[in-house]
C-alpha positions as CSV (number, residue, x, y, z in Angstrom):
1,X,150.3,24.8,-17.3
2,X,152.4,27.4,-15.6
3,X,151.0,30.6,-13.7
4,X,152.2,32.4,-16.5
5,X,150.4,30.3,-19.2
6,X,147.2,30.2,-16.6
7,X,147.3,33.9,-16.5
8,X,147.3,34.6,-20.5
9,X,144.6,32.1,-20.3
10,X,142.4,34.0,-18.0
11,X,142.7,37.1,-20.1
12,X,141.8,35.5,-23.2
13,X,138.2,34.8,-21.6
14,X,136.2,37.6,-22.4
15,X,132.5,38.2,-21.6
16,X,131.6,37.0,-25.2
17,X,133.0,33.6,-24.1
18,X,131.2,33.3,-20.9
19,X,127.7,34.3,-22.6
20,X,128.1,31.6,-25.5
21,X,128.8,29.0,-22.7
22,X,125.7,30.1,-20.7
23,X,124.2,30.5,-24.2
24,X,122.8,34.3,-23.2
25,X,122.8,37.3,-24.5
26,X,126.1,39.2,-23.4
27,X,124.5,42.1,-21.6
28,X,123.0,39.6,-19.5
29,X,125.9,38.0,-18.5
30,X,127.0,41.7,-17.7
31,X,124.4,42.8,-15.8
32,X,124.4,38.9,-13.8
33,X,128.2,40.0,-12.8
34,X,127.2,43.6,-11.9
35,X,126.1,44.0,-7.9
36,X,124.4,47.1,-8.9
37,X,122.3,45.3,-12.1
38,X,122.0,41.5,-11.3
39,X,118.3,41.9,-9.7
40,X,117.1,42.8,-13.3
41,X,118.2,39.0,-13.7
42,X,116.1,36.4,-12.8
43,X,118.6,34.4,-9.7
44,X,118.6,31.2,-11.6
45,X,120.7,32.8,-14.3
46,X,123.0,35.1,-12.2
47,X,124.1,31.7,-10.4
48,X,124.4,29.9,-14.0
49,X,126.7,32.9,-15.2
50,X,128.5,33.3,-11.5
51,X,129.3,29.5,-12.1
52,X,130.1,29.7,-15.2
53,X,132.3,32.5,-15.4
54,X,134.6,30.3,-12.1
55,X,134.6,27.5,-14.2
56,X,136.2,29.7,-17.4
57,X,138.1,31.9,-15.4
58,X,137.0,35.1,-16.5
59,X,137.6,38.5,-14.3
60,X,136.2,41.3,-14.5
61,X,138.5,44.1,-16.2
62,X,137.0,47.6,-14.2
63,X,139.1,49.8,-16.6
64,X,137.5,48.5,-19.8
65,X,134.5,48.8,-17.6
66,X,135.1,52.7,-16.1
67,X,135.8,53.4,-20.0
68,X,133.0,52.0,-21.7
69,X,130.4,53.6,-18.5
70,X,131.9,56.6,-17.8
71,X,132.3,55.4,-14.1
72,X,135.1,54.0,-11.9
73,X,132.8,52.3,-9.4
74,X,135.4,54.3,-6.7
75,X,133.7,56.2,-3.7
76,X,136.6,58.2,-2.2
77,X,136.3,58.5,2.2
78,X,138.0,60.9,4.0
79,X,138.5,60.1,7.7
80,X,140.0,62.8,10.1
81,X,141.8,60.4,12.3
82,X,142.2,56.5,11.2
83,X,143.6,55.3,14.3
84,X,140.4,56.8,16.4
85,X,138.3,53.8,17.1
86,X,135.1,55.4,15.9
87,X,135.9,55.6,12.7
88,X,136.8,51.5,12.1
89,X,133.2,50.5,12.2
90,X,131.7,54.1,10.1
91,X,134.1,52.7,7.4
92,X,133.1,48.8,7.7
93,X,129.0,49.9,7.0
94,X,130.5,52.1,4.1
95,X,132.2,49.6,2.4
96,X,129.5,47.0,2.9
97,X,126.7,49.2,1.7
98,X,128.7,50.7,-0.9
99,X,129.8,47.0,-2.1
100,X,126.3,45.9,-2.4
101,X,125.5,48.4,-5.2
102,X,129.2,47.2,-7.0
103,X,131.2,50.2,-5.3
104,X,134.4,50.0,-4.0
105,X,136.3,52.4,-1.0
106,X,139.4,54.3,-1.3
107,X,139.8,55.5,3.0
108,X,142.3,58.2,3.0
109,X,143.6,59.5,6.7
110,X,143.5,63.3,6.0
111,X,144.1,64.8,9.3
112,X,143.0,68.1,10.8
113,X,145.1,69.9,8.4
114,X,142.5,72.2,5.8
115,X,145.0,72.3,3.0
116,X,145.8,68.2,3.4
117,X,142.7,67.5,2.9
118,X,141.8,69.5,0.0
119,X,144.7,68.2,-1.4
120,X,143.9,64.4,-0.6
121,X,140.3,65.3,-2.4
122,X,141.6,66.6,-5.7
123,X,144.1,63.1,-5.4
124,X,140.9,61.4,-5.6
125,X,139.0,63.1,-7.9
126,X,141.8,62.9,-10.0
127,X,141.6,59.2,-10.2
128,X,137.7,59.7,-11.0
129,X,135.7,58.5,-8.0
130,X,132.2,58.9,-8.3
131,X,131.7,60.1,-5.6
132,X,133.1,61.1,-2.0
133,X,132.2,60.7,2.0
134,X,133.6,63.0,4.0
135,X,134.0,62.3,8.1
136,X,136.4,66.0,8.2
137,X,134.4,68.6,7.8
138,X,134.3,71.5,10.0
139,X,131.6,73.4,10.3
140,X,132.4,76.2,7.5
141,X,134.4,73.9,5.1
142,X,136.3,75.2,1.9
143,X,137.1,72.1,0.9
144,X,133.0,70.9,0.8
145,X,132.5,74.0,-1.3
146,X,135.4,72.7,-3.5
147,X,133.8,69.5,-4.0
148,X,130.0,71.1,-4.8
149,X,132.1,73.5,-7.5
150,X,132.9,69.9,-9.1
151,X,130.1,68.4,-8.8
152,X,131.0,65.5,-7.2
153,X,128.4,63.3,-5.2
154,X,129.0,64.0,-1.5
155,X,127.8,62.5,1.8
156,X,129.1,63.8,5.0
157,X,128.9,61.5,8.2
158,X,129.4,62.1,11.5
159,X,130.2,65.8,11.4
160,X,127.9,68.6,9.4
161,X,128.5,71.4,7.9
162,X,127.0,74.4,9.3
163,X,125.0,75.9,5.9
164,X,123.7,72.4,4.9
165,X,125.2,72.4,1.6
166,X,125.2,68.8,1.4
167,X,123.2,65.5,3.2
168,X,124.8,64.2,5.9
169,X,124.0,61.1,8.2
170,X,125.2,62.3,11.8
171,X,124.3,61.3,15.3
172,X,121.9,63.8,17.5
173,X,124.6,65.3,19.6
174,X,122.4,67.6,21.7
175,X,120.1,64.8,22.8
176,X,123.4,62.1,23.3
177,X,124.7,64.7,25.7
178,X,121.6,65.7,27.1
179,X,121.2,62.2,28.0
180,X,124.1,61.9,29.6
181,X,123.5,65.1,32.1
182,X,119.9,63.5,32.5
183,X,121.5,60.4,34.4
184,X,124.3,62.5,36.3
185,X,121.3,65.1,37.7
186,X,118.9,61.7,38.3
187,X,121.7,60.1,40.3
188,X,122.6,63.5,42.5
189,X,125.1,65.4,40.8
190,X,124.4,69.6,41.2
191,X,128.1,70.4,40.3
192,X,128.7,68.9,36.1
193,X,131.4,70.2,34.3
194,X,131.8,70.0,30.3
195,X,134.8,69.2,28.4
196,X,134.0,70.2,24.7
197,X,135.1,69.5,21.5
198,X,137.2,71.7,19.0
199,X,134.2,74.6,18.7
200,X,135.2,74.3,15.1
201,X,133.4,71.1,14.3
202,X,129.9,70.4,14.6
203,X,130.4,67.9,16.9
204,X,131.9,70.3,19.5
205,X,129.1,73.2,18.7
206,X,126.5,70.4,18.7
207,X,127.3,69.1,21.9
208,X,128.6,71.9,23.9
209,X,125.2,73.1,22.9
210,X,123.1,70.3,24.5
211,X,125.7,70.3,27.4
212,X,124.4,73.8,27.9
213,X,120.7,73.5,27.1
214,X,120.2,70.2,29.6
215,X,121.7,71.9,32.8
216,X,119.2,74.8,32.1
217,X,116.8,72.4,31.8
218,X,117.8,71.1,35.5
219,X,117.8,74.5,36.7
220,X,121.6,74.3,36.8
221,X,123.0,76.5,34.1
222,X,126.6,76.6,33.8
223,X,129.2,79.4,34.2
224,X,132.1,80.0,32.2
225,X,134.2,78.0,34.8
226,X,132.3,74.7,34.3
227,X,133.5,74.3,30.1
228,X,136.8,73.8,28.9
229,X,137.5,73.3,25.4
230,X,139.6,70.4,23.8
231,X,141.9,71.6,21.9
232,X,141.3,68.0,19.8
233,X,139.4,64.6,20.1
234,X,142.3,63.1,21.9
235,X,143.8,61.6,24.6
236,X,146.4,64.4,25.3
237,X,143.9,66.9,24.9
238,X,141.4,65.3,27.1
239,X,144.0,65.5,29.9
240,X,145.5,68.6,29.1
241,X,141.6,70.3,29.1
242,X,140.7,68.0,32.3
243,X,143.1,69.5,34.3
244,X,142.1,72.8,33.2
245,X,138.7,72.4,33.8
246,X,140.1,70.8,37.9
247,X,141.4,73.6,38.2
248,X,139.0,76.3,37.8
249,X,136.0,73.9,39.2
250,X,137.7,71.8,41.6
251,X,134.2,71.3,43.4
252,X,133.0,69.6,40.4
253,X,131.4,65.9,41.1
254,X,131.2,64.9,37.6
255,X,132.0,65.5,34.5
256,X,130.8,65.1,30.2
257,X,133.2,64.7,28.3
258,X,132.2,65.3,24.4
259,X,133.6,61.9,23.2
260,X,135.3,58.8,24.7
261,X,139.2,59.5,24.3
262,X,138.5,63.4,26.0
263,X,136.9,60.8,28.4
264,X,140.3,58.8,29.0
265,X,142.4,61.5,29.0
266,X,140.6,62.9,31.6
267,X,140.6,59.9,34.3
268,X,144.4,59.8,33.6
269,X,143.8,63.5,35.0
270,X,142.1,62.5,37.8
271,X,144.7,59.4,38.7
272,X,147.5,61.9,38.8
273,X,145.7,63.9,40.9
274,X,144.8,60.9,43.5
275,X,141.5,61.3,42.3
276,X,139.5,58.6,41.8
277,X,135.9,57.7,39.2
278,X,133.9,57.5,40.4
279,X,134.2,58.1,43.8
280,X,135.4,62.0,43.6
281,X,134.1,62.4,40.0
282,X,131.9,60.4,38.1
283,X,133.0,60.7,34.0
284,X,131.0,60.1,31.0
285,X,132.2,60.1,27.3
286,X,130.6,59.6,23.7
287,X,130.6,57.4,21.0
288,X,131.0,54.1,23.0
289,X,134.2,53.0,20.6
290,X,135.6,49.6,20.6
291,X,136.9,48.8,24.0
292,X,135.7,51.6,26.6
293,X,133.9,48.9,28.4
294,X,137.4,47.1,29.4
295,X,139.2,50.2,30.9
296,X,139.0,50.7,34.5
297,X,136.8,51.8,35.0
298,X,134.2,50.9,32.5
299,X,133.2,53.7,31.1
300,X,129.5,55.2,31.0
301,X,129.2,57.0,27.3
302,X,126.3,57.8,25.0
303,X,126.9,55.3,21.9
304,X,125.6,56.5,18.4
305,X,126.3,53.3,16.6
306,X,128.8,54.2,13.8
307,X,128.5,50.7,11.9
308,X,124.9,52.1,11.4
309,X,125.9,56.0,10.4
310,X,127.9,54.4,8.2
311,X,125.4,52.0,6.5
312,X,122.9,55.1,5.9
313,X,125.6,56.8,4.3
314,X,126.6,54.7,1.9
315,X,122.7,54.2,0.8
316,X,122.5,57.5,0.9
317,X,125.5,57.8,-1.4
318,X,124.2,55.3,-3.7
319,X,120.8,57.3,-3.9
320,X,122.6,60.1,-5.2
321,X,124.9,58.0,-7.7
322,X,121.7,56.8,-9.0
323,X,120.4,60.0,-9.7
324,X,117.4,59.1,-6.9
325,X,114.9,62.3,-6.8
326,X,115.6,64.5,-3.5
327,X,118.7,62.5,-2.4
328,X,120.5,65.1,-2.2
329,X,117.9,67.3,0.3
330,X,118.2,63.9,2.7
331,X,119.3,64.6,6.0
332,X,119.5,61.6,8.5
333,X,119.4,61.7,12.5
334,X,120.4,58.8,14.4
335,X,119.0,58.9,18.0
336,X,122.0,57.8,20.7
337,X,121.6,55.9,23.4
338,X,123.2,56.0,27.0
339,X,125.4,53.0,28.0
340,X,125.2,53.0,31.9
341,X,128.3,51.7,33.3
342,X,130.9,51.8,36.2
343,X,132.1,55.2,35.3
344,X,129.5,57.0,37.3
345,X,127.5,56.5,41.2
346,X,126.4,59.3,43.0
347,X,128.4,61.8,44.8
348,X,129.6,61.8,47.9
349,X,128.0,63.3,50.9
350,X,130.0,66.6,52.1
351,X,131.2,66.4,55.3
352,X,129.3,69.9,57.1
């Protein structure tokens, strides 16, 4: 039979066919094929159906499906940056919880841009996603409030907005960076600078905060001189605000920088300044992405693990989809950790 002729085949088996073969009940077969439904099936019949359903060839049309349930099985994401290592792993516990309760992903790269991304969220409402996770919001979003107005499920992760209009699963980014100024003070360090994140984003408000609220803590509270703002969570940025910050604090022996590419750009700072980590400054970043433990040096971070953040949100997404009572007061937390590497020693002794 040709792929043609094998194809009309395959269509012609419908879930009527499959349920006289396993000689059920077709909304059993139904709910056997559904991710979401096939525990209300005992497992003995999901894996006669599953067989059974190979063996005929059926597939499962989702249009007929969104149609007859009101539902397109769709979760929309919207990432700020695709090609920022943080965000791989957030997106593989996403799809993985979402998958288990019969979702799929659409992951859209929306940018920085406000109007992008409001336009990228009316793209996908317009193709009917039930519901949406968004990893760009800043901390007074329009484009959140846009979403509420429609009534669309919404989970935010990693970033919050500032009124708490919707649950989010973030990362505590005062205690991640309070951990980090914790190990600089234990190991010697008096003089800690504080590159920052975009104020505009809760990560950058958050952290700055705890940056600020740790040194006090040490007795060491920071001047003006000792924060420089990113003007972004990049590379370029992180160098452009290091040697900002080198400049108005050159005395400073380390320095917390509020996420892990800030953290690169600034030791390609320090390099072109014949400085080196950390000897003359010890660096620490945040987030622990892919790979910071195979530059040179390896760097010390605080890691939040984003496979998990994105795991909780994608339950907690499902919770709301399902209509689960206070999903949508949840708010979820995830304590950090400090990774310890080659990044930072103690400083050296001044010459008197």
């Amino acid at each position: 039979m040709s792929r043609k002729a094998t194809a009309m085949a395959d269509q012609s088996i419908t879930l009527r066919c499959v349920a006289e073969r396993a000689q059920v009940h077709t909304s059993t077969v139904s709910r056997a094929l559904d991710p979401a439904r096939r525990h209300l099936i005992a497992d003995a019949v999901v894996a006669r159906v599953e067989t059974l359903a190979r063996e005929l060839g059926y597939r499962r049309n989702p249009i007929a499906a969104s149609l007859r349930t009101r539902r397109s099985k769709l979760v929309g994401v919207l990432v700020p940056d695709i090609a920022n290592p943080v965000f791989s792993p957030i997106i593989s516990g996403l799809g993985e919880a979402l998958a288990a309760g019969g979702y799929s992903t659409i992951v859209a790269d929306a940018g920085s841009d406000a109007k992008r991304q409001k336009h990228l969220i009316d793209e996908l409402m317009s193709r009917r996603v039930d519901g949406l996770v968004l990893a760009t919001v800043r901390r007074n979003d329009p484009a959140l409030r846009h979403c509420r107005e429609a009534k669309v499920p919404v989970v935010l992760v990693n970033r919050r907005d500032e009124s708490d209009r919707a649950p989010w699963v973030v990362s505590d980014d005062r205690r991640g960076i309070g951990l980090a100024v914790s190990h600089l003070c234990s190991i010697g360090h008096i003089r800690i600078g504080h590159i920052a994140g975009p104020r505009h984003l809760s990560t950058g408000a958050q952290r700055r905060a705890g940056f600020i609220e740790a040194m006090r803590a040490y007795g060491l509270p920071p001047v003006a001189s000792d924060i420089t703002e990113a003007a972004s969570y990049d590379r370029e940025a992180g160098e452009a605000a290091g040697n900002a910050l080198l400049d108005a604090a050159p005395d400073l022996t380390a320095i917390v920088a509020a996420n892990d590419l800030l953290a690169l750009g600034l030791l390609r700072a320090l390099k072109a300044r014949n400085l080196s980590c950390p000897a003359h400054v010890s660096v620490t970043g945040h987030n622990d992405m892919p790979l910071v433990d195979m530059v040179e040096p390896p760097l010390t971070t605080v890691r939040i693990g984003p496979r998990a953040m994105g795991l909780e949100a994608g339950a907690l997404l499902l919770a709301l989809l399902r209509g689960e009572p206070g999903a949508d007061e949840r708010r979820v937390l995830l304590a950090p950790d400090l990774v310890v590497r080659a990044s930072t020693a103690a400083p050296l002794r001044r010459k008197s």
